[in-house]
C-alpha positions as CSV (number, residue, x, y, z in Angstrom):
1,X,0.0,0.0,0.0
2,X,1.4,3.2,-1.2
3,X,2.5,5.9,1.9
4,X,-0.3,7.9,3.7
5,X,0.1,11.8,3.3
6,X,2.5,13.0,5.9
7,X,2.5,16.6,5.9
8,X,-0.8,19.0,5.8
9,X,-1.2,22.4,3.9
10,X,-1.8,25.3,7.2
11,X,-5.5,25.1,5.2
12,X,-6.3,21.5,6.1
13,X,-4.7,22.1,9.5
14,X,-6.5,25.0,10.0
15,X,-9.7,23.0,9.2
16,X,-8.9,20.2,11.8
17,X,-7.7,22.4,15.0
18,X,-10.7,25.1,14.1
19,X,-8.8,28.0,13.7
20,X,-7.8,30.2,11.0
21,X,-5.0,29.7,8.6
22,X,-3.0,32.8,10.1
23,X,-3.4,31.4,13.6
24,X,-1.8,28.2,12.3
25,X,1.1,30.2,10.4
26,X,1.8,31.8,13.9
27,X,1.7,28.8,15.5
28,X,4.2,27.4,13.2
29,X,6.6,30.5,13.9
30,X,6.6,30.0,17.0
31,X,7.3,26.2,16.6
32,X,4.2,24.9,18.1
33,X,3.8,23.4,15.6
34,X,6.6,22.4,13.0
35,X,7.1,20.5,9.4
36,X,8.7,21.8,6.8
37,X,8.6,24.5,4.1
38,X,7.4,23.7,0.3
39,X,10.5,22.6,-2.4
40,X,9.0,25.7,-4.8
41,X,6.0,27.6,-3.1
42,X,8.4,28.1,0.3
43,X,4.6,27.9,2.0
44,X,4.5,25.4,5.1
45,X,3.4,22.4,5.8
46,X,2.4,20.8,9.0
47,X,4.1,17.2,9.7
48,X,0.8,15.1,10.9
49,X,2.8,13.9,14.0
50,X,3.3,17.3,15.0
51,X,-0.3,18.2,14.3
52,X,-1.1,14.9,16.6
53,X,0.9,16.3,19.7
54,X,-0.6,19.7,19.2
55,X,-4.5,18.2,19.2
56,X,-3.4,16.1,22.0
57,X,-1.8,18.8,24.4
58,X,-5.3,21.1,23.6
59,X,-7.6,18.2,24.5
60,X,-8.7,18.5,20.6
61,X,-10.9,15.6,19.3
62,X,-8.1,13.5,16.8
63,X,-10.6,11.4,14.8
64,X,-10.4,13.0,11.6
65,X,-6.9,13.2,11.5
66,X,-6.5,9.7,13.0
67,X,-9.1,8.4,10.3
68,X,-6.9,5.8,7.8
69,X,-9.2,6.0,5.2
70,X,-9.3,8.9,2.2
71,X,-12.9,10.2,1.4
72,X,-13.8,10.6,-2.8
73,X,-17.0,12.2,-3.5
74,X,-18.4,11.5,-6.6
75,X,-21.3,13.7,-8.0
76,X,-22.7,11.8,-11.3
77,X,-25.9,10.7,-12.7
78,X,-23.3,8.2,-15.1
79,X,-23.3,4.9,-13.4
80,X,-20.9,3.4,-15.4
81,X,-18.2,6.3,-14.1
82,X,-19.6,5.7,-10.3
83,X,-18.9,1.9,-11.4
84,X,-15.4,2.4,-12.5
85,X,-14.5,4.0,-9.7
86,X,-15.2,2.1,-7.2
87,X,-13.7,-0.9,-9.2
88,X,-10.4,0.4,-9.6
89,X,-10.4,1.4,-6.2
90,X,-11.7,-1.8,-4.9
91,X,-8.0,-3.4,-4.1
92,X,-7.5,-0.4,-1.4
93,X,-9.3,-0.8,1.7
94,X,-8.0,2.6,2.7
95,X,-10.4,4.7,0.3
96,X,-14.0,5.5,1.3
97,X,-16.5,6.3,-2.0
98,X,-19.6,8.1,-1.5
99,X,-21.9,9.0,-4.9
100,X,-24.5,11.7,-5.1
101,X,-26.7,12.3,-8.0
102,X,-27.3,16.0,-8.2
103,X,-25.4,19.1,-7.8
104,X,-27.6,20.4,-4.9
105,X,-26.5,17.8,-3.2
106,X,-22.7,18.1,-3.5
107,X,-22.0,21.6,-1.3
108,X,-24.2,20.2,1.7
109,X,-22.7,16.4,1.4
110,X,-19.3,18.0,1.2
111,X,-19.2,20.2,3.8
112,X,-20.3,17.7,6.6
113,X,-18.5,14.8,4.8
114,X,-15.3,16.9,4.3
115,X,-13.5,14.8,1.5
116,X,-10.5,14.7,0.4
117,X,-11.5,14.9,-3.5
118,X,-14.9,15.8,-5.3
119,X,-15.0,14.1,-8.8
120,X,-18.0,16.6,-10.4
121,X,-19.9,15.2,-13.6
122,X,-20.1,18.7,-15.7
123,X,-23.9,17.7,-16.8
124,X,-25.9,17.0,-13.7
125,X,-29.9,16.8,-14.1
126,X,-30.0,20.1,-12.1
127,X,-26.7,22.4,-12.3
128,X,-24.5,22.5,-14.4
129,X,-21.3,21.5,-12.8
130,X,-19.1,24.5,-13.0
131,X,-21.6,26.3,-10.8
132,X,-21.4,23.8,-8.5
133,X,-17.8,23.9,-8.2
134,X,-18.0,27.9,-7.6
135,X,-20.5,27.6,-4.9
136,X,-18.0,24.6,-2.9
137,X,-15.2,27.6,-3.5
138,X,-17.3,29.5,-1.7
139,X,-17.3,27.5,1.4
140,X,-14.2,28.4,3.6
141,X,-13.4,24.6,4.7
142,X,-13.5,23.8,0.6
143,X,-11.4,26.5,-0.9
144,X,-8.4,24.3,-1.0
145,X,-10.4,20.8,-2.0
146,X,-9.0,18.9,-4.6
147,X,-11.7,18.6,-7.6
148,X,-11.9,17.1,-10.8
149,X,-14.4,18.0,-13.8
150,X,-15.7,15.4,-16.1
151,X,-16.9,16.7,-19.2
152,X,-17.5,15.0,-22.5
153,X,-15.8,15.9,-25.2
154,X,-17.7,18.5,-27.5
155,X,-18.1,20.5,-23.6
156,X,-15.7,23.8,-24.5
157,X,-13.9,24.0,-21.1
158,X,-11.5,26.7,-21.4
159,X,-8.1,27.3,-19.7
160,X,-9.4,30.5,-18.1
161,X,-12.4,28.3,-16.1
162,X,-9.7,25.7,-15.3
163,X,-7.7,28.0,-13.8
164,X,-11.0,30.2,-12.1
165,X,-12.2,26.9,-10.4
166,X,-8.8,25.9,-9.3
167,X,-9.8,22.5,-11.1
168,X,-6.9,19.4,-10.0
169,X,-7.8,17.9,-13.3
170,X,-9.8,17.9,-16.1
171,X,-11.0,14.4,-17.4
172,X,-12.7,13.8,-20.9
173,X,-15.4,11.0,-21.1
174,X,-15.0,8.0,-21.8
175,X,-12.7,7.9,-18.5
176,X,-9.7,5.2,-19.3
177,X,-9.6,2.8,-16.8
178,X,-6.2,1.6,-16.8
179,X,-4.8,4.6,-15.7
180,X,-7.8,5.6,-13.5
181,X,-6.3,4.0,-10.1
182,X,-3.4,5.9,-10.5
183,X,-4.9,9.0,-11.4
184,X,-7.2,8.6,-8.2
185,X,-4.4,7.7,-5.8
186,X,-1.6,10.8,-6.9
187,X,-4.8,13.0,-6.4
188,X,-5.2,11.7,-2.8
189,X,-1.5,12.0,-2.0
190,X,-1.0,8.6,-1.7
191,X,0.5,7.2,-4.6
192,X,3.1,7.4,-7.2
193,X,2.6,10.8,-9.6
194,X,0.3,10.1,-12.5
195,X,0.5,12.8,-15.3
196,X,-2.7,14.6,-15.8
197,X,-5.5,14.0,-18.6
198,X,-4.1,14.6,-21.8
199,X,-6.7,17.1,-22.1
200,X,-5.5,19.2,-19.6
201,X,-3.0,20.2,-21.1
202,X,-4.0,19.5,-24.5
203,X,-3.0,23.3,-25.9
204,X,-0.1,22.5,-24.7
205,X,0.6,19.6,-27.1
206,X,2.3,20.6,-30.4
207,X,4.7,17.3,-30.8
208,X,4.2,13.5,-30.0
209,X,6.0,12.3,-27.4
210,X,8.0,8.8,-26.6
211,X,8.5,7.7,-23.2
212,X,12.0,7.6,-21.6
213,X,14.0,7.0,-18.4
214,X,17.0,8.7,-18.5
215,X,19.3,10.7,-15.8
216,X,20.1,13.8,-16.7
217,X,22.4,17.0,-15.0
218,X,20.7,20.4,-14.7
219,X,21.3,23.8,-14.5
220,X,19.0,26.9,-14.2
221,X,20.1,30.2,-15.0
222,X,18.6,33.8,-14.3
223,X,18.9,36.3,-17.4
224,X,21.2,39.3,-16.0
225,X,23.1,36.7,-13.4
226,X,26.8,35.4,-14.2
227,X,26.1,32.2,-12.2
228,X,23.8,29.5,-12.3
229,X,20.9,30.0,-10.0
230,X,20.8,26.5,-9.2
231,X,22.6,23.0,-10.3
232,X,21.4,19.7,-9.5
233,X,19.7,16.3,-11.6
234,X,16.4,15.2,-13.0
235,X,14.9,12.0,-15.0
236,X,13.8,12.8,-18.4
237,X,10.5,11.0,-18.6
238,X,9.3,11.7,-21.6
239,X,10.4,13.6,-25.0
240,X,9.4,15.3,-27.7
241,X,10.6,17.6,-30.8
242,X,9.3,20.1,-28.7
243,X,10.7,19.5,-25.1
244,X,10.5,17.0,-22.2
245,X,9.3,16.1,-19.0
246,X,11.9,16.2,-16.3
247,X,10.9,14.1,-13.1
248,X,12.5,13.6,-9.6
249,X,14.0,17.2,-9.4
250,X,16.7,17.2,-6.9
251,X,18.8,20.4,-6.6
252,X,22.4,20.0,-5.1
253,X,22.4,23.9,-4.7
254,X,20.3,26.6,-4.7
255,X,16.9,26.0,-5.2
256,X,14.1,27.5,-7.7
257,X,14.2,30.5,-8.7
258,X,11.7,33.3,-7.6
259,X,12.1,35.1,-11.1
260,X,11.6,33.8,-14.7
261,X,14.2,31.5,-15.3
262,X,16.0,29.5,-18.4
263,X,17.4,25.6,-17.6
264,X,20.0,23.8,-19.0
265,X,20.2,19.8,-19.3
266,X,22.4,17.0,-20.3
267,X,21.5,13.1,-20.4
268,X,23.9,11.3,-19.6
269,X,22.9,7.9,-20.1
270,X,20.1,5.9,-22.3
271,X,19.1,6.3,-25.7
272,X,19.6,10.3,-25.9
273,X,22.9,10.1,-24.0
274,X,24.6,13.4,-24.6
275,X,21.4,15.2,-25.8
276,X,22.3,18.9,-24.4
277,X,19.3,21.1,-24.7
278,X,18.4,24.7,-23.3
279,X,14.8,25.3,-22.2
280,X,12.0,27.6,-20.8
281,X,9.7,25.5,-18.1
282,X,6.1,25.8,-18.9
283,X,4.7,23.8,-16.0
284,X,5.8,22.4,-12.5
285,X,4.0,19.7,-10.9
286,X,5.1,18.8,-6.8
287,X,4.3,16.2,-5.2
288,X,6.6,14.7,-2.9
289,X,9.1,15.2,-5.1
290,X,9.6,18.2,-8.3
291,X,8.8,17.8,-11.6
292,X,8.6,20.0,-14.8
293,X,7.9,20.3,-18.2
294,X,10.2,22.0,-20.5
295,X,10.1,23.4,-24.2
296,X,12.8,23.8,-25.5
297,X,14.7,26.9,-26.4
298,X,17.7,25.9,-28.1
299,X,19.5,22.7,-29.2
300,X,23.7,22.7,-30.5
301,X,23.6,20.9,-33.9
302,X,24.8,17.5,-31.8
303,X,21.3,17.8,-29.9
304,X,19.9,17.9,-32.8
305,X,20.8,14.8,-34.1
306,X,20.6,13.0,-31.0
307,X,17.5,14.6,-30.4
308,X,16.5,12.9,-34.0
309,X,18.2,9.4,-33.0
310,X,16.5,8.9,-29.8
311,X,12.8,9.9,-31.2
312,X,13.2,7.3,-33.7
313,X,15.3,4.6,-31.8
């Protein structure tokens, strides 16, 4: 079974001590409570056992935090999608599913039920489900709520509403089920990272892409700055014409820059061994760990070809 979250946002601790975030953030400054800082935001994050100790020394109830299993709402009138969740999910004792059938339903469900992900059908029999998912974001305790929209396709859901509802995904119908469990379990915190729906970063898309495994060294620079801003290594998971997907970010100095930034790297072993590119990031994912996609900027005439050996080996 894959390792339970260790670390809360000061949001979801907030939510279980009942008090407000700042009172948590001072709480933390004074080392009440302690954890650690994020890899790239810098915001904090409680450790659960310290969170335990805390609830403990202030006689406050630990249920919910001592609860082992993870709570997914699920607000569809599609049974086949109500189905297919609970099927992949079957396996893992650990995860609690509760349907509803109508959007009305979802806010008051929610806020008692408090899960840890809402899974929204965009075309319930009463709202529509964007408005739902405005009206949860206007519940304090469900600002920071992880939700997914399911839409089908010829549903025109745009990058400015994806960003508005603070969406964690956005699936296309019909769901695909062997990468469904994973999906379910990196949105829990639980699990190995799954890449999002292709759709949700569809506009993204301009080349195919192979899969790969390859180390690589890094290097991120700062325009105006002699030295590198950082230096460390990465995994290049996947590749295209276009750019890649580095994985498993681990900076040896430094850390990531707070202004726009260019990075450099160089595989060194696998099928693209050698391939030296320079590149802009256009997305960072973190988890556990840091990950980022790249496009690249520049290749040296070497890259190139290597670039062209290892998309065709």
């Amino acid at each position: 079974m894959p390792a339970r979250k260790e670390f809360l946002t000061t949001g979801e601790a907030a939510d279980l001590l009942h008090l407000s975030p700042s009172t948590v953030i001072r709480r933390f400054e004074k080392g009440d409570l302690t954890g650690r800082r994020h890899p790239v935001t810098g915001k904090r994050l409680i450790s659960k056992q310290s969170l335990l100790k805390f609830m403990e020394a202030h006689h406050i109830p630990t249920e919910r935090l001592l609860v082992s299993k993870r709570r997914i709402l699920v607000a569809t009138t599609d049974e086949s999608h109500e189905e297919m969740i609970k099927s992949v999910l079957a396996p893992d004792t650990e995860i609690e599913v509760r349907p509803v059938h109508s959007g009305a339903a979802v806010c008051g469900v929610a806020f008692q039920w408090r899960p840890d992900l809402i899974v929204i059908d965009a075309n319930l029999p009463d709202m529509d489900g964007r408005d739902v998912i405005r009206c949860l974001r206007n519940l304090p305790p469900l600002k920071q709520t992880k939700v997914v929209l399911s839409s089908d396709p010829d549903l025109d859901v745009t990058k400015t509403e994806i960003a508005e509802l603070s969406l964690s995904d956005h699936w296309i119908a019909p769901w695909d089920p062997g990468t469904l469990s994973a999906k379910l379990h990196h949105l829990l915190g639980i699990g190995p990272a799954a890449e999002p729906s292709p759709a949700f970063f569809q506009h993204k898309r301009k080349h195919p892409r192979v899969p790969a495994n390859w180390p690589a060294a890094l290097k991120l620079s700062v325009k105006g700055q002699a030295k590198p801003a950082a230096a460390g290594a990465a995994t290049v998971r996947n590749l295209s014409r276009g750019g890649a997907f580095l994985s498993d970010i681990r900076l040896s100095r430094g850390s990531l820059p707070a202004q726009p930034f260019t990075l450099e790297f160089k595989v060194r072993k696998g099928a693209a061994s050698g391939l030296a590119a320079t590149c802009r990031p256009v997305r960072i994912e973190t988890d556990e760990k840091l990950g980022m996609a790249v496009e690249f900027l520049h290749l040296p005439s070497r890259g190139e070809e290597r670039l062209a050996w290892a998309l065709g080996a």
